[in-house]
C-alpha positions as CSV (number, residue, x, y, z in Angstrom):
1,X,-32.3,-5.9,-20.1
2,X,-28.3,-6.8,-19.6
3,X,-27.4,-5.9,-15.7
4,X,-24.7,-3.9,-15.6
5,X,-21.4,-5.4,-15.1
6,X,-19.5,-4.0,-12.0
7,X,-15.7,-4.9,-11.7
8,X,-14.2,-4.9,-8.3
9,X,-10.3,-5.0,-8.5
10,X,-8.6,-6.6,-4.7
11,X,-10.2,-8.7,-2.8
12,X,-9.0,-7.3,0.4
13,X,-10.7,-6.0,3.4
14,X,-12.5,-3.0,1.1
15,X,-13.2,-5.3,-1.9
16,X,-14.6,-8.2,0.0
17,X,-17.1,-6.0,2.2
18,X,-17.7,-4.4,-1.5
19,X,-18.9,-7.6,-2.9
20,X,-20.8,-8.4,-0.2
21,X,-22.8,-5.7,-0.3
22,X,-23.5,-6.1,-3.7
23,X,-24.5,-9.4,-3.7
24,X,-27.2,-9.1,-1.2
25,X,-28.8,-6.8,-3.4
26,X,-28.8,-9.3,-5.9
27,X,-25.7,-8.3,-7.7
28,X,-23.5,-10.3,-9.5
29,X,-19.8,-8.6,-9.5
30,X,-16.6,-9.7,-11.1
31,X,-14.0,-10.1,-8.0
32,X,-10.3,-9.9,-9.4
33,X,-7.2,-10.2,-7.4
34,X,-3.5,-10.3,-7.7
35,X,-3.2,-12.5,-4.6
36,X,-3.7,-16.3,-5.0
37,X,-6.0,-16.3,-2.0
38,X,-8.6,-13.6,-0.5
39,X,-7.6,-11.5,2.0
40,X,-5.3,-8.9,0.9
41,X,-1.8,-7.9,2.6
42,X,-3.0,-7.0,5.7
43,X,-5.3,-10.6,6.4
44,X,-2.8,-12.2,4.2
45,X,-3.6,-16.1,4.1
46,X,-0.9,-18.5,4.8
47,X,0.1,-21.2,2.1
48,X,-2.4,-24.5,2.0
49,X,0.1,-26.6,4.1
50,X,0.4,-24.7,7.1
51,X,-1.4,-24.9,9.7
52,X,-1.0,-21.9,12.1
53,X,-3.9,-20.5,14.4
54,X,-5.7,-17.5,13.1
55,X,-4.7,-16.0,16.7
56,X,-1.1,-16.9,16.2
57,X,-1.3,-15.7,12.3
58,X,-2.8,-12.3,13.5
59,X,-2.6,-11.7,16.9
60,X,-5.3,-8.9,18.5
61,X,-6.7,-8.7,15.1
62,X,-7.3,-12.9,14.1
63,X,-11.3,-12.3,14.5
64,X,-11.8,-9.9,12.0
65,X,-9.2,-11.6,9.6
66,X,-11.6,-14.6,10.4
67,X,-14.9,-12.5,9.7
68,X,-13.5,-11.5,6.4
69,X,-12.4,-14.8,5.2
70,X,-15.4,-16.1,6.3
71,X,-17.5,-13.9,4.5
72,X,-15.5,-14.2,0.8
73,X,-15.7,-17.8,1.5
74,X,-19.3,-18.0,1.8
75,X,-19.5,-15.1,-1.9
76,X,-17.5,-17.3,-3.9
77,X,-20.3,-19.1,-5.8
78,X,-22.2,-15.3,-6.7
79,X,-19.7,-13.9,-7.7
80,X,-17.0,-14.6,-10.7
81,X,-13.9,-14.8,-9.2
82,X,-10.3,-13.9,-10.6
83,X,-7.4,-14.8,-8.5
84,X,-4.0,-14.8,-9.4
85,X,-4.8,-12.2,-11.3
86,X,-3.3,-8.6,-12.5
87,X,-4.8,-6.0,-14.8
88,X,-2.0,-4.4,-16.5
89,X,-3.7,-1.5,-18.8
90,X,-7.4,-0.2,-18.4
91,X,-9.0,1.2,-22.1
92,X,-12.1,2.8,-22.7
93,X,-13.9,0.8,-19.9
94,X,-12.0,-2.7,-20.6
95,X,-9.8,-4.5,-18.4
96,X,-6.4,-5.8,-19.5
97,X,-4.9,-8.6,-17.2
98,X,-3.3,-11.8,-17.2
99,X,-3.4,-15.3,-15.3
100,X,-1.0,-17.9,-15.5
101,X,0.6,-16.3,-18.3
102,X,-2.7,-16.1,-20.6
103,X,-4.2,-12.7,-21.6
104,X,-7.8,-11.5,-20.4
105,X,-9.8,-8.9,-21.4
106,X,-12.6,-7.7,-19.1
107,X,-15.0,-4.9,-19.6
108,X,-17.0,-3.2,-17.4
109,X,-19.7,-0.4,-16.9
110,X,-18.5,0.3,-13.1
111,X,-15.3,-0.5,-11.9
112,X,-14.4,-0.6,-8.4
113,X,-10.5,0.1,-7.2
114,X,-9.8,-1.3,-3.7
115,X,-6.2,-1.8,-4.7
116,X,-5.3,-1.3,-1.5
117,X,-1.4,0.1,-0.8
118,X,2.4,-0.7,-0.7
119,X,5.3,0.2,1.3
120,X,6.5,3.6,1.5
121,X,10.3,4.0,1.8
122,X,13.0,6.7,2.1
123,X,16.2,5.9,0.9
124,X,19.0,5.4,3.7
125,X,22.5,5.0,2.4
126,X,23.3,1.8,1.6
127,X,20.1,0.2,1.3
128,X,20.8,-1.4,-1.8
129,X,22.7,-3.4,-0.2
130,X,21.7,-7.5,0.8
131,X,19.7,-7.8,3.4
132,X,17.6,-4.5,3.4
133,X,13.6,-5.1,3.3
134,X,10.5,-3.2,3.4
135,X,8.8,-3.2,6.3
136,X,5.9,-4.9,4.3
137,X,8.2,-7.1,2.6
138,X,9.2,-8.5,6.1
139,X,5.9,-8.7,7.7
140,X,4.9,-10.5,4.3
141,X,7.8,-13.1,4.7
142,X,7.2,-13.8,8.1
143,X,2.8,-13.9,8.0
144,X,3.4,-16.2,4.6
145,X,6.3,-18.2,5.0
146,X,7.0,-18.6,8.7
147,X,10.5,-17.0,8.5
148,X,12.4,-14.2,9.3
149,X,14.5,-11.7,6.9
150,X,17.7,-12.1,9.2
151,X,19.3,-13.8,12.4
152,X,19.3,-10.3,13.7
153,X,17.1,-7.4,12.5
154,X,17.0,-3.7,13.0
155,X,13.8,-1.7,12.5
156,X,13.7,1.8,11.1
157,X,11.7,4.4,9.8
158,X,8.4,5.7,10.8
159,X,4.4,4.7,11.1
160,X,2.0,2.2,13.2
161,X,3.9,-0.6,11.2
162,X,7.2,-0.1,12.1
163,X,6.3,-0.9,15.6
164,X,3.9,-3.7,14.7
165,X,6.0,-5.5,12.5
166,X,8.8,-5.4,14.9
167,X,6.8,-7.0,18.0
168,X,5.5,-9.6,15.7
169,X,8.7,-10.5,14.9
170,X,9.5,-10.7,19.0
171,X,6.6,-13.3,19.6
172,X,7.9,-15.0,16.5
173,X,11.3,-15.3,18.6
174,X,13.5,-14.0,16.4
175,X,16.0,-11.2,17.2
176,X,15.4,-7.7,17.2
177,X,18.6,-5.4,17.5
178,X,16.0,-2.2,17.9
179,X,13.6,-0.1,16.7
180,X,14.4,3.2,15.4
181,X,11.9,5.5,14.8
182,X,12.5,9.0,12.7
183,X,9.5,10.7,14.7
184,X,9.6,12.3,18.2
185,X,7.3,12.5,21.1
186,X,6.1,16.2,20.2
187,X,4.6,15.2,17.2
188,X,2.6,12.1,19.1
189,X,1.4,14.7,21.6
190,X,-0.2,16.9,18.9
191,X,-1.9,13.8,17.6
192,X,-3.3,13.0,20.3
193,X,-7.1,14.3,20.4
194,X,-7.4,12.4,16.7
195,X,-5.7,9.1,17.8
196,X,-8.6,9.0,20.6
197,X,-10.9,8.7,17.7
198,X,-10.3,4.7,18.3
199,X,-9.2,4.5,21.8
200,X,-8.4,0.5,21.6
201,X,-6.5,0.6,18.3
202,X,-3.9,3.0,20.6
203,X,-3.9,1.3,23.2
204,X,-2.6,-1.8,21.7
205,X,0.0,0.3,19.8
206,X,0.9,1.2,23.7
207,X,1.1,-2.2,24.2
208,X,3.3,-3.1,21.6
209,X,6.1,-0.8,22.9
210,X,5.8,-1.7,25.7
211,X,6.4,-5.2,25.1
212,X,9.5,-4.2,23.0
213,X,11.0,-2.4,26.0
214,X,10.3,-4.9,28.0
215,X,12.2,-7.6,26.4
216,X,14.7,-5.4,26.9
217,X,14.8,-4.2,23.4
218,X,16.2,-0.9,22.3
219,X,13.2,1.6,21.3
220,X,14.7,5.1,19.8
221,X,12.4,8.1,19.1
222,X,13.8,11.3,17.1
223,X,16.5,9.5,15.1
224,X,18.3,9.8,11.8
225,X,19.1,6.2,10.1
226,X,23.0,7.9,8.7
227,X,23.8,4.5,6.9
228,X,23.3,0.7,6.5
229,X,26.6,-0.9,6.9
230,X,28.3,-3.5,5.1
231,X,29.9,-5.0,2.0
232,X,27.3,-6.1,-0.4
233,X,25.5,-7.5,2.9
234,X,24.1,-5.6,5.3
235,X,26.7,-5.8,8.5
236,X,25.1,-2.8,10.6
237,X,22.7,0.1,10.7
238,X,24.1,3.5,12.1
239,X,22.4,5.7,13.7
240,X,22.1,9.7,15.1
241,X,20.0,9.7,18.3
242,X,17.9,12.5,19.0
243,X,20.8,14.1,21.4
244,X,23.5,14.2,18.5
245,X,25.4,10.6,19.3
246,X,26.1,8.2,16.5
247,X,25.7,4.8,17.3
248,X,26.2,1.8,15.4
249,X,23.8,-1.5,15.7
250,X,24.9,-4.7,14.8
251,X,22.9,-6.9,12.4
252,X,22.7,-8.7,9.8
253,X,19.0,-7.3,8.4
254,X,17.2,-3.9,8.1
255,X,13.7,-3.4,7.9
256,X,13.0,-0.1,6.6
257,X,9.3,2.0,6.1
258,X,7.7,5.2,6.3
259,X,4.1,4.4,6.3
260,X,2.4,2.6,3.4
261,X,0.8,4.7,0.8
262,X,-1.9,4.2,-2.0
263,X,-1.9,2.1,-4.7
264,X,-3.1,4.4,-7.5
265,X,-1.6,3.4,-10.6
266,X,-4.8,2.1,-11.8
267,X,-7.0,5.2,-10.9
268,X,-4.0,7.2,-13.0
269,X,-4.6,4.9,-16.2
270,X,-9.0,4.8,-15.6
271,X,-8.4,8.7,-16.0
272,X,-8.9,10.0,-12.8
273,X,-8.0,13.2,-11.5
274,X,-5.4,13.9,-8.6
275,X,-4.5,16.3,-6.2
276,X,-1.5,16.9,-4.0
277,X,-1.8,16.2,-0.5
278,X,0.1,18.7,2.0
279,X,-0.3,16.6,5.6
280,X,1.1,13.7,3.2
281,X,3.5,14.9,0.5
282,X,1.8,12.7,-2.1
283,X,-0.5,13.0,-5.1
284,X,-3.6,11.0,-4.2
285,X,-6.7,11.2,-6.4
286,X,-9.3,12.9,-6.4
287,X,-12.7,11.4,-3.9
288,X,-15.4,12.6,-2.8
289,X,-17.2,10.7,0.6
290,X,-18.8,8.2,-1.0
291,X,-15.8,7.3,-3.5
292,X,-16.6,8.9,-6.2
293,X,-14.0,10.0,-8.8
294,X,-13.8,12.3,-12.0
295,X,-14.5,9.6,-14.0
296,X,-18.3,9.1,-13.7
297,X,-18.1,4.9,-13.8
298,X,-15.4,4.9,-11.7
299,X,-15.0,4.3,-7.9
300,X,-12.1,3.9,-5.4
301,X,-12.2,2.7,-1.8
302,X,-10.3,1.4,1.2
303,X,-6.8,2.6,1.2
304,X,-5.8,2.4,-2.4
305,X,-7.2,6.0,-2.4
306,X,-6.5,7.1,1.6
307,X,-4.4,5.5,4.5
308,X,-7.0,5.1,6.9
309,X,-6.2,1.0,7.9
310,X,-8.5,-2.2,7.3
311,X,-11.4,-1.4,9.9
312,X,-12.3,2.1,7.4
313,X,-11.4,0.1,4.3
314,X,-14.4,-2.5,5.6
315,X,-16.5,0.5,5.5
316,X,-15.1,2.5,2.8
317,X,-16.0,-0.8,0.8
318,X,-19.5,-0.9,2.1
319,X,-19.9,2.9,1.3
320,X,-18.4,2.9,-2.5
321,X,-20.8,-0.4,-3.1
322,X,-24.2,1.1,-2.0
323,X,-23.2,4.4,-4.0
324,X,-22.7,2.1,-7.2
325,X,-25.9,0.5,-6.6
326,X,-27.7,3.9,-6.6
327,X,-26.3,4.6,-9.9
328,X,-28.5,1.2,-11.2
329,X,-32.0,1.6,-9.3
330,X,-32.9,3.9,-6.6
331,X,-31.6,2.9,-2.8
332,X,-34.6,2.2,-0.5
333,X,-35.0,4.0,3.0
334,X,-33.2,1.7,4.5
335,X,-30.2,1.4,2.5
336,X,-30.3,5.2,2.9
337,X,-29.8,5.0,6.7
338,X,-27.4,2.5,6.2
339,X,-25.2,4.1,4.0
340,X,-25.7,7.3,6.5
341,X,-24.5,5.2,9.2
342,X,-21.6,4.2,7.5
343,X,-20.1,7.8,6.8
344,X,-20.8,8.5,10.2
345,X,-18.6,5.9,11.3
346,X,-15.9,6.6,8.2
347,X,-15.6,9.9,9.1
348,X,-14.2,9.3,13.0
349,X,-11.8,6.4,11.2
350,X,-10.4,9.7,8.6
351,X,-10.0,12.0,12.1
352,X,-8.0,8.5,13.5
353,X,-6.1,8.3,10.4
354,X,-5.2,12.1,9.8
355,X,-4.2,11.8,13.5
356,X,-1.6,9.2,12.8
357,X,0.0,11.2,10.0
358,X,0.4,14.0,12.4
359,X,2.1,11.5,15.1
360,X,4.3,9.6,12.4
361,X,4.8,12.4,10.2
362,X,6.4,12.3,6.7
363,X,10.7,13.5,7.3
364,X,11.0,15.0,4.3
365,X,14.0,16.5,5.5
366,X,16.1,13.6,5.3
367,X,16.1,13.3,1.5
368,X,18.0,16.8,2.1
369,X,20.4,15.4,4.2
370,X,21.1,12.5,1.8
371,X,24.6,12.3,0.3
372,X,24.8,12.7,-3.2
373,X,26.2,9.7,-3.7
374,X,23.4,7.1,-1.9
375,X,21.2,5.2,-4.2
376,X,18.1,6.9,-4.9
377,X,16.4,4.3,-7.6
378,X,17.1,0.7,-6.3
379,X,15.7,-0.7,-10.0
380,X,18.2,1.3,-12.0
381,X,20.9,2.5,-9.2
382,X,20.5,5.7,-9.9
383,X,22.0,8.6,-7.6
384,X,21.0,11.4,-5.8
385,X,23.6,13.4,-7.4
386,X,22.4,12.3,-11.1
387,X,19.0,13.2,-10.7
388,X,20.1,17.0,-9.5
389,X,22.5,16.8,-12.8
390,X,19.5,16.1,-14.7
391,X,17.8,19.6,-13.5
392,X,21.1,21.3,-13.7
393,X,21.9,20.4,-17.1
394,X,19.0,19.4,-18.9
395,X,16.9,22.2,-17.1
396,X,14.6,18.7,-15.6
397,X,12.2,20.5,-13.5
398,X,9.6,18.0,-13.5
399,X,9.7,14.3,-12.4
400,X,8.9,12.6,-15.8
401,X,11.0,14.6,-17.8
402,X,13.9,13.9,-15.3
403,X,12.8,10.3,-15.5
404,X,13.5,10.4,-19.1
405,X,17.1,11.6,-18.9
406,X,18.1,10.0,-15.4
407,X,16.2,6.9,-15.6
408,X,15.0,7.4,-12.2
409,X,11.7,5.7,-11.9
410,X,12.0,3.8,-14.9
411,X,12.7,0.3,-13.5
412,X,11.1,-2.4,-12.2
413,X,8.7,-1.0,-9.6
414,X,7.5,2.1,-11.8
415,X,8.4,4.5,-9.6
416,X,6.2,3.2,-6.4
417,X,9.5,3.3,-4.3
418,X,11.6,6.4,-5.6
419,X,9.0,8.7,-7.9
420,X,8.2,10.6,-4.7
421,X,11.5,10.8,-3.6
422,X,12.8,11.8,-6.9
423,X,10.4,15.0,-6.6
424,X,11.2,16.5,-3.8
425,X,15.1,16.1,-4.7
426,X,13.9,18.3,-8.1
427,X,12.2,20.5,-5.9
428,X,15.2,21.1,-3.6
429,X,17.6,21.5,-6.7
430,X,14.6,24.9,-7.4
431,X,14.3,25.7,-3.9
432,X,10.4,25.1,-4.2
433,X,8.1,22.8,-2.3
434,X,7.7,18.7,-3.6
435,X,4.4,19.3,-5.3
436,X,5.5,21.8,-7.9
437,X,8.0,18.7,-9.4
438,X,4.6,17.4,-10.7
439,X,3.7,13.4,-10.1
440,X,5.3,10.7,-12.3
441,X,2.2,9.0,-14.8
442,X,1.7,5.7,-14.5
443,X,2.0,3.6,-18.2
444,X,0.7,0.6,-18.9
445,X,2.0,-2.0,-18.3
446,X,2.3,-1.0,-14.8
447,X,4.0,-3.9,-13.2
448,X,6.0,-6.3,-15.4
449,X,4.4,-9.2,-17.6
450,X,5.3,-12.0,-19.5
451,X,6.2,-11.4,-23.0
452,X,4.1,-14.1,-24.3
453,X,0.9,-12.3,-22.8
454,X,1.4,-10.0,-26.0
455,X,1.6,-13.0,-28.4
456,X,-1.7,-14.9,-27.3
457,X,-5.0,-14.0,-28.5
458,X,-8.6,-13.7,-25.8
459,X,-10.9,-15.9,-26.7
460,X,-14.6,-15.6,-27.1
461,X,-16.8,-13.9,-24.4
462,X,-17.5,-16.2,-20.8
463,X,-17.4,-16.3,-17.5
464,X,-15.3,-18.6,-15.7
465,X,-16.5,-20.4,-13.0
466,X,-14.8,-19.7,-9.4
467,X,-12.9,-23.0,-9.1
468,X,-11.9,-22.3,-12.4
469,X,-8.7,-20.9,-13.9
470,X,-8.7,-18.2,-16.8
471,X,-7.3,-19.2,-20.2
472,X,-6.8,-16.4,-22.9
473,X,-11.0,-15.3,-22.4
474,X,-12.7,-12.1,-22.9
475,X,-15.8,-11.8,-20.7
């Protein structure tokens, strides 16, 4: 009797522990990753050439990047392995991807998502502008290519990243003009019981500051970012302090994030249901404990379905891959108390990571305060003040039929950056809260491909062996 095939898409911290498990029970999973390398964003590896300690690469956190690169090291040879990788559609339990520009077709009877998430971001006048990054998009350029997004950089926003990213960027030497963070101190104290779920994670956030401060580095709590200055190049970042002033900080580069969120654009195509999250403001699908979706053969884990960071995706990805297995043969006592141990554990990470939302909390309130005139959609520059024409006058009440006539969300990205955004500025136009603007769909393809993916053929069914690259197949 065929074994079933089990599809694991990401190869980060959950998809790697996934795998694992699976293959000491004799499993044989397909492993299929964007990234060139293993790892994911958050144990992102550097490029072949260089040659930087795992200490210096992650700091506090180099021995579990080690432990995880370690262990997909030592899977590659049972397991069939897709790097470089990106599935584009999903269809009646196939796969649709492409490597190095050459279709693949993959089916599959369980499909794991640990897609793991991307930046959130707020728009801030003048971000459009030269200069302005992600906060992901600068940790990315400085973990992967050993440089920094300016001469001198200013951090805003909101989250456990903005200050992270920011003190990396310290030991790295660079200049940091500040950090400016949208949150107060209020919110922090509230959070408080939760974020002594994991005691050491918050105290080496503690640390962090106080590092900043002490290199004599401005740290700002209860701010407004008012405008990123400049003239096609970012030439300052003002700024409302929490007692009314505006000041203005010179640089010549702004990082900008609130948070990460999901990746779930690939859950929205597989079928699954979703729900609107209050604590969050964004639609998140639907999981039960274990992972489990509304789609009976499909599972999501780590945070491409909940922010909870890459110690709970470990287990999240442990959890989702014993749960699979019991769907194929029945799970022995002691993969019973295993997989009891687990949620015990996963549940005091969720308490951590709800605690962190409360501390760093979403401030929805400065899309209201946005001038009609500041760039909403980067991909298409489109307004503020055309996507409320688009409920005014063409009676747009939802995000994908305001999509349609503002073009908001229809660029590039797919809506990952604005889509939220653009729903609570429909909402605001109605006077009604962000959910009841609805959640723009995801369409395949969801991230850009090369034309000539449409105009080659799969080939005939095979597996491709680790080292090996992918050329037109359909396994």
């Amino acid at each position: 009797m065929e074994r079933p095939r089990i599809v694991i898409i990401g190869a980060g911290p959950a998809g790697i522990r996934c795998a694992e498990t699976l293959v000491q029970q004799g499993i044989r999973p397909v492993v299929i990753d964007e990234q060139p390398q293993s790892g994911g964003q958050i144990y992102k590896r550097q490029p072949t050439p260089f040659q930087r300690s795992y200490q210096k690469l992650y700091g506090s956190e180099y021995k579990k990047a080690e432990s995880v690169h370690q262990t997909f090291d030592h899977l590659i040879n049972d397991i069939d392995y897709y790097p470089g990788t990106s599935v584009w559609a999903i269809e009646t339990q196939t796969l649709y991807a492409h490597q190095n520009e050459s279709p693949v077709e993959i089916r599959f009877d369980y499909l794991i998502l640990c897609t793991g998430a991307t930046d959130r971001v707020l728009p801030v006048e003048g971000w459009e502008q030269a200069g302005t990054y992600s906060l992901g998009g600068a940790q990315i350029a400085l973990k992967h290519q050993a440089c920094a997004i300016g001469h001198k950089i200013a951090f805003t926003g909101t989250g456990p990243l903005l200050y992270l990213v920011a003190w990396q960027y310290l030991k790295a030497g660079a200049t940091v003009a500040g950090v400016y963070d949208t949150s107060g101190f209020i919110s922090r104290l509230k959070a408080m019981d939760k974020l002594l779920m994991k005691p050491a994670a918050l105290w080496q956030g503690l640390k962090m500051i106080g590092a900043l401060k002490r290199a004599g580095i401005p740290v700002h709590t209860g701010v407004v970012p008012r405008k990123i200055t400049g003239e096609g190049e970012v030439s300052g970042l003002d700024i409302i302090l929490k007692n009314g002033t505006c000041t203005h900080v010179d640089c010549d580069a702004v990082a900008l994030g609130f948070h990460i969120k999901p990746e779930t654009q690939l859950a929205d195509l597989a079928g699954c249901e979703f729900s609107f999250d209050r604590q969050s403001e964004l639609w998140l699908p639907v999981v039960d404990s274990q992972g489990r979706t509304s789609v009976p053969h499909v599972f999501c884990a780590g945070d491409g379905c909940r922010i909870l960071g890459a110690d709970a995706a470990e287990l999240s990805g442990q959890i989702v891959a014993l749960t699979v297995l019991a769907k194929i043969r029945d799970l022995n006592n002691q993969l019973e108390k295993t997989q009891s141990t687990l949620l015990a554990r996963f549940s005091r990470m969720k308490r951590f990571g709800e605690g962190l939302l409360t501390a760093f909390p979403w401030p929805a309130h400065l899309i209201d305060q946005l001038s009609d005139g500041a760039v909403v959609c980067r991909c298409e520059a489109i307004t503020k003040a055309e996507i409320k024409l688009s409920v005014r006058e063409k009676e747009a009440t939802e995000v994908n039929r305001s999509k349609s006539f503002s073009r908001a969300g229809m660029g590039r990205c797919q809506g990952r950056y604005c889509a939220h955004v653009n729903a609570t500025i429909i909402a605001g136009e109605r006077h009604q809260s962000p959910e009841t603007s609805g959640r723009q769909r995801s369409q395949a393809p969801v991230k850009p491909i090369p034309v000539n993916v449409y105009t080659k053929t799969p080939g005939q069914s095979s597996h491709n062996h680790p080292s090996q690259k992918v050329s037109g197949k359909a396994i």
